[in-house]
C-alpha positions in Angstrom: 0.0 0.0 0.0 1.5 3.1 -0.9 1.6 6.3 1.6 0.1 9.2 0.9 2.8 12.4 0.0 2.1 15.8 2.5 0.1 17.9 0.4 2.3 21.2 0.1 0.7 24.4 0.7 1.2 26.3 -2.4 2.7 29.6 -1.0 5.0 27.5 2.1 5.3 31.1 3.6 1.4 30.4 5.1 2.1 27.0 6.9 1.9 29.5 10.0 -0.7 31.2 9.3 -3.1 28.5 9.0 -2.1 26.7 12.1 -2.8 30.0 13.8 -5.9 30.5 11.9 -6.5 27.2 12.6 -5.8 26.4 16.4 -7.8 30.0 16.8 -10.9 28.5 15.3 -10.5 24.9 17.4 -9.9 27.1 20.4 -13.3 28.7 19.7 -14.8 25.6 19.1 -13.8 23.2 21.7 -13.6 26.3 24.0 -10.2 26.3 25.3 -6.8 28.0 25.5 -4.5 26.2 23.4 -1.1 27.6 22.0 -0.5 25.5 18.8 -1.9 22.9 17.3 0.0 19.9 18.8 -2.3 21.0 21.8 -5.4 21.0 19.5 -4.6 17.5 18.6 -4.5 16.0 21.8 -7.6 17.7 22.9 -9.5 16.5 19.5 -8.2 13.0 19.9 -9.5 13.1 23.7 -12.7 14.3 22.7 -13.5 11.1 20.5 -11.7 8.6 22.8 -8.4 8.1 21.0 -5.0 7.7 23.0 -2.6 10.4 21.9 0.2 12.2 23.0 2.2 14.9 21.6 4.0 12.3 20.1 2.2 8.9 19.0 4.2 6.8 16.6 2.0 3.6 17.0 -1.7 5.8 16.6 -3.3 3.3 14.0 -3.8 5.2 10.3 -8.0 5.1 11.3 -7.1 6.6 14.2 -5.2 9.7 13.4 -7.5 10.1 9.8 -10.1 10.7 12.8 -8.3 13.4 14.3 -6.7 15.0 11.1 -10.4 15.1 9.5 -12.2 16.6 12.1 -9.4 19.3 12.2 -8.7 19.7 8.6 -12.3 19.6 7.7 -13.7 22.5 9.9 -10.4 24.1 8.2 -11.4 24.4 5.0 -15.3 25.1 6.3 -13.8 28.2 7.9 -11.7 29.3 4.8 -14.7 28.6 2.6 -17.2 31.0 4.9 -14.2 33.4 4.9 -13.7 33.9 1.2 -17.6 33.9 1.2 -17.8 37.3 3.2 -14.8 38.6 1.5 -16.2 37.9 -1.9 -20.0 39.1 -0.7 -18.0 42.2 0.7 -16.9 43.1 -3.1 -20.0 43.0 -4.9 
């Protein structure tokens, strides 16, 4: 079975802005106070009953698809309602 490449973000320059944007909107969400998104993770994974430290190297692939989705969806759901108002904004 073959792994799946890192998608690379297409201006690497905004890898920090999205986690930011990112453990912002989880923050809001899950109401807490977390610094990055390493924090975000363990909280997610906690929240749906999975094991997971800052460092896991034995979470099963089901496992941490469960975790990345629920982050990485609301994600892109966010950037979507942002362009949205930007592009409602315009016209």
């Amino acid at each position: 079975m073959s792994r799946r490449k890192k998608r690379k973000l297409l201006v690497p320059e905004a890898r920090a802005g999205l986690d930011r944007l990112q453990t912002e909107m989880m923050n809001r969400e899950l109401g807490m106070n977390a610094t990055n998104t390493n924090d975000v993770k363990v909280e997610v994974a906690n929240q749906l009953g999975i094991s997971l430290d800052s460092y896991n190297p034995d979470i099963r692939a089901e496992d941490a698809g469960k975790i990345g989705g629920a982050m990485g969806g609301k994600l892109v759901r966010e950037m979507i309602r942002m362009s949205m108002e930007r592009l409602a904004k315009k016209h």
